[in-house]
C-alpha positions in Angstrom: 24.7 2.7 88.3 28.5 2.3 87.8 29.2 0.0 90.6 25.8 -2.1 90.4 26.5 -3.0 86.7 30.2 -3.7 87.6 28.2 -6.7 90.5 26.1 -8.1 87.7 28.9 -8.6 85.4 31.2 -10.2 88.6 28.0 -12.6 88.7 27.8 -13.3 84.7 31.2 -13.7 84.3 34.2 -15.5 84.8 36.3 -14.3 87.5 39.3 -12.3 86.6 37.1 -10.6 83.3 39.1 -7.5 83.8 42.5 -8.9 83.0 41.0 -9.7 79.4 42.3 -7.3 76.9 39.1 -6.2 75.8 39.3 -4.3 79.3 42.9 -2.9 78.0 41.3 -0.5 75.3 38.7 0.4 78.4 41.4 1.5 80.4 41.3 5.5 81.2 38.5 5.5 78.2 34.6 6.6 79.3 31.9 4.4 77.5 29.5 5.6 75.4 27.0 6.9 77.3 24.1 7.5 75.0 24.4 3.7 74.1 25.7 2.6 77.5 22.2 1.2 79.5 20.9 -1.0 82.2 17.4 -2.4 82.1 15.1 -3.0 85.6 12.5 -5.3 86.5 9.2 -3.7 87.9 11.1 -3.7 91.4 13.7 -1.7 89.9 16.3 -4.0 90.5 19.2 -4.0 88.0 17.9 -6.8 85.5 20.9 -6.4 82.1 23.3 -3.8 81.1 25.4 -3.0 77.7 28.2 -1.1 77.3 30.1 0.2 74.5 33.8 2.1 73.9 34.8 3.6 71.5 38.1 2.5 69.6 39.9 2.9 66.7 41.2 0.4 64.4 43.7 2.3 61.9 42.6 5.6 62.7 39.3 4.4 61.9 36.5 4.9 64.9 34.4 2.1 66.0 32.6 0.9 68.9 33.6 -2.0 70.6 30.3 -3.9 72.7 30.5 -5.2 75.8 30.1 -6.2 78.1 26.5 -6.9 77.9 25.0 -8.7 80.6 21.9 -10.5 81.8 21.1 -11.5 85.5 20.1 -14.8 85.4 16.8 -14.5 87.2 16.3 -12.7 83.7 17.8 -14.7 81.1 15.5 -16.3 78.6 13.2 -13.1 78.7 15.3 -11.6 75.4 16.2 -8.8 77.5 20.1 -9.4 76.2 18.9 -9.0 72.5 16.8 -6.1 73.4 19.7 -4.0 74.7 21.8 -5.3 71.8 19.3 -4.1 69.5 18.5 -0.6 70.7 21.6 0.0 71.3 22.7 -0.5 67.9 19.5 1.5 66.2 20.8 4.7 68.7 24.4 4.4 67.1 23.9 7.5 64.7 27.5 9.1 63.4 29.0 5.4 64.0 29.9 2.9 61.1 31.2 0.1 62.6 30.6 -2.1 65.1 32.7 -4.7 67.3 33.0 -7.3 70.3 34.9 -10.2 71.2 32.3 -13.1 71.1 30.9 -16.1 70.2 29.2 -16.2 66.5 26.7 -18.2 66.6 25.0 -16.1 69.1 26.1 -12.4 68.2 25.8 -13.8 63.9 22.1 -13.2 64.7 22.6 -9.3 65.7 24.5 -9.6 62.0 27.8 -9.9 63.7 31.1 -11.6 61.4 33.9 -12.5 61.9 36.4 -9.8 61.1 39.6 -10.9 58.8 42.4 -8.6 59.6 41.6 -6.8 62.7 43.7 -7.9 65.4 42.7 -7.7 69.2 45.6 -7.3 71.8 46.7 -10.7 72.5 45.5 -12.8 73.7 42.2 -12.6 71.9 41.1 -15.6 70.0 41.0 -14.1 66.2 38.3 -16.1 65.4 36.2 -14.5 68.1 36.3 -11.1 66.5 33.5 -9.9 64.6 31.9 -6.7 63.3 28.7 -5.5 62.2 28.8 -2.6 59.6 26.1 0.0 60.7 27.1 2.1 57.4 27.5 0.1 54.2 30.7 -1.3 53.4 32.4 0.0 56.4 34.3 -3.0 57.3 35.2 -3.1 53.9 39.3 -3.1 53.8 39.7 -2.0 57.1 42.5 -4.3 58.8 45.1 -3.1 61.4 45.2 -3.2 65.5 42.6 -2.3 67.7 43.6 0.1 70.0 42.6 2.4 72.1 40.4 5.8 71.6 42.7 8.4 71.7 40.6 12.2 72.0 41.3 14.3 69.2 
């Protein structure tokens, strides 16, 4: 599905959505696959996809969402906060969860704003937020986002 997903996100987004540095971290790095998913209509055409990468913040690991995408033949359907959801209730052995977003629509898949993490520039800080999926695991954790490194 690589390059069909890689079409709907050139649709949903901006051009030049690779030179953010979200995509950076991504760089020689496989997503997740077990949360990593596309949805289809009845047709079976490609209808929304998530993605998530692992990365580590302090030598701490975390998951970093996105991108997550809806075709807009879909949108309004809750398909986005179905893959948001699911995805996050398959994210066994992970704590923490992150993306580069807007609040106001991730704050109701219990995303915050993260104080002392720092995305490569040049991220808006205030478009950083987490989501523990362990309690406290945001808890103290400040430093650089970089990227996974295979132990």
């Amino acid at each position: 599905d690589w390059w069909e997903v890689e079409a709907l996100y050139d649709l949903c987004f901006a051009p030049g959505r690779t030179a953010l540095s979200s995509y950076r971290l991504r760089d020689g790095t496989d997503p997740v696959a077990d949360l990593s998913r596309v949805a289809r209509d009845a047709d079976g055409t490609l209808a929304g996809a998530i993605r998530f990468w692992p990365v580590t913040i302090d030598d701490l690991p975390a998951l970093l969402l996105g991108p997550v995408a809806v075709h807009p033949t879909h949108q309004g359907e809750g398909l986005g906060r179905f893959l948001i959801e699911s995805a996050l209730d398959r994210a066994h052995g992970w704590e923490r969860a992150m993306l580069v977003g807007d609040a106001p629509y991730y704050g109701k898949f219990g995303f915050s704003k993260l104080h002392g993490v720092r995305m490569p520039p040049p991220t808006n800080p205030e478009r950083v937020l987490g989501r523990a999926l362990a309690s406290g695991a945001w808890d103290d954790v400040t430093g650089d986002v970089t990227r996974w490194q295979e132990s």
